[in-house]
N, C-alpha and C positions, 0 to 999 in steps of 0.2 A: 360581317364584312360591309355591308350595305350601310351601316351606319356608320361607319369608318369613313366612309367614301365619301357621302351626304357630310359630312362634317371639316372635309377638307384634309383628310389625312394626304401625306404624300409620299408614306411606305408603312409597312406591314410588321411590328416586331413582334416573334412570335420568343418564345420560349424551350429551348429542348433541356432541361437541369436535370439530368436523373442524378444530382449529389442531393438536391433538393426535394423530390417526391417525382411520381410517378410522372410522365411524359404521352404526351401522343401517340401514339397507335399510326405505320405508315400512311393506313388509307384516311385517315383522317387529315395530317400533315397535307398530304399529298392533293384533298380537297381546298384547303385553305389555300397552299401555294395555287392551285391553277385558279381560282377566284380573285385573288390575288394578281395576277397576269391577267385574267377577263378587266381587271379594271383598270390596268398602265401601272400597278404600282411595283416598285421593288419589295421583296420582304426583305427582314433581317432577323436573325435569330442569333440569341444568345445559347450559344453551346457550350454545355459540362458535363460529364462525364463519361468514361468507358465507352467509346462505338457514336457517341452523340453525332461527333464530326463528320463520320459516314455517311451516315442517316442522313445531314442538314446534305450532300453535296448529292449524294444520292435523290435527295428530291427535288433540287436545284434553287437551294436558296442561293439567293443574291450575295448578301453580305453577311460574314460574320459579327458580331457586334463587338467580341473580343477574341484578337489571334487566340489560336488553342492552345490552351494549357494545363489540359488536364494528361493527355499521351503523348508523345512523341510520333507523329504520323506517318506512316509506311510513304517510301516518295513516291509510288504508285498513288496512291491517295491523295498526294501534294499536286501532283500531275493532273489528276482527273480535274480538280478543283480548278487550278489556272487555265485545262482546257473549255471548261464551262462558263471560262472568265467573272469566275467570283471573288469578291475583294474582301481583304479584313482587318477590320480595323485596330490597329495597336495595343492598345493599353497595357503594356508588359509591367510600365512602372507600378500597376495597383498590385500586383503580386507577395506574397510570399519567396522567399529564396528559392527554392526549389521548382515552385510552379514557374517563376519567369524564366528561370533557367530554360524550362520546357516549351513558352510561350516563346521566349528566345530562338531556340535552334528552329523550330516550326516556322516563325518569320523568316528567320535565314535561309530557310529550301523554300518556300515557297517566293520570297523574292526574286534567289537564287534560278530556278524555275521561269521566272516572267510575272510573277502572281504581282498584282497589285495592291500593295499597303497602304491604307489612311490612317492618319495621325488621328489618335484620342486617346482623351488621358480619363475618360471615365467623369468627367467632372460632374458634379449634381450629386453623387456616391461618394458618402465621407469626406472626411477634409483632403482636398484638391488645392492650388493655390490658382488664380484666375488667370487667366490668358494660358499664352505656349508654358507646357508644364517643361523646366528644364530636366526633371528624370526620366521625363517619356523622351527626350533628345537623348538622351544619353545611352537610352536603351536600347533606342531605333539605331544606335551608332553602335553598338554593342552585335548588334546582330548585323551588321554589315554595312550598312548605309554609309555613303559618302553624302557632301552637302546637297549634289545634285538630288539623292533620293529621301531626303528626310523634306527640303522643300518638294519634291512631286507627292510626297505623302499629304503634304499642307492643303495642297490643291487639287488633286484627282476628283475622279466624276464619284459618281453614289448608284451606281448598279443600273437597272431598267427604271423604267417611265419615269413618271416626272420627278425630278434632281435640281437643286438649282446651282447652277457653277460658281466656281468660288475663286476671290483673287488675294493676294496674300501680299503687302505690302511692308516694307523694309527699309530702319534709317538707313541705311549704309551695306554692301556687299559683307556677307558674314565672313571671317578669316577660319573656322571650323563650323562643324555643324552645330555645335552647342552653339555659339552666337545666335543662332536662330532665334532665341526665345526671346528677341527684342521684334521677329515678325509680328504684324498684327494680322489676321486673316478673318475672312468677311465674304459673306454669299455676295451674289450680284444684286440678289434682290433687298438685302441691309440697304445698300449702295440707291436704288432707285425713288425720287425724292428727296435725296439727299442734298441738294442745292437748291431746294424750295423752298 
């Protein structure tokens, strides 16, 4: 973690994949996250499989890295997560049919809920196309979003310590939420320099 920190890191992504191989042990999790918080940063974990999602809220990660998709989450679970005010970030469009289904409904309660969603299309993993991906709009409108909340997905904060806010810029007022994908969106800190 020390060398995370010493190098400028500005959050923590850990790993839970039991589809993948074997995972962290709680007390272990549970060291990392609170070093993690001794040093201001957010974590975020990538959660997969069976019970994963419990686990990640139960030790109080910050961010999911992708809504869940591997269960259908009990809304007691969906609850506990938005009361801990932990966000998750989209990616429904990188799915399989039936997973996003899943990644789906789980946005929808936890929205639903008050939970806060961010926009990510997973980019850097497989072929993506650049900028606003319009199947990740689609999907975010799929699970309930109006335009008000696919742009608050654009823009929303990135969990504890340091985050850098983000503004998201638009030719024209979009007529549904898919027009969005003509937004550009951009930390504050792209933005400083930028007239030098």
């Amino acid at each position: 973690m020390a060398e995370q920190v010493a190098a400028g890191a500005s959050r923590i992504k850990i790993a839970l994949n039991a589809s993948a191989g074997p995972v962290w042990d709680d007390a272990l999790l549970a060291e990392v996250i609170a070093e993690a918080r001794a040093a201001g940063l957010p974590v975020v974990a990538h959660v997969e499989g069976q019970g994963q999602v419990a686990r990640a809220i139960a030790a109080g990660v910050d961010v999911l890295a992708h809504a869940p998709f591997s269960e259908v989450l009990p809304a007691a679970l969906v609850e506990q997560a938005v009361t801990q005010g932990q966000r998750w970030i989209s990616t429904l469009a990188i799915h399989a049919p039936a997973e996003r289904a899943t990644a789906i409904e789980n946005v929808r309660s936890f929205s639903a809920a008050g939970g806060e969603v961010l926009y990510g299309s997973d980019l850097g993993n497989g072929e993506q196309p650049l900028g606003l991906n319009g199947a990740e709009l689609a999907a975010l409108v799929e699970a309930g979003f109006d335009e008000t909340a696919v742009l608050r997905s654009l823009v929303g904060g990135f969990g504890r310590g340091r985050w850098k806010r983000r503004v998201t810029w638009m030719p024209a007022r979009p007529a549904t939420p898919l027009d969005i994908v003509d937004a550009v969106s951009l930390s504050v800190g792209d933005l400083e320099g930028a007239g030098d």
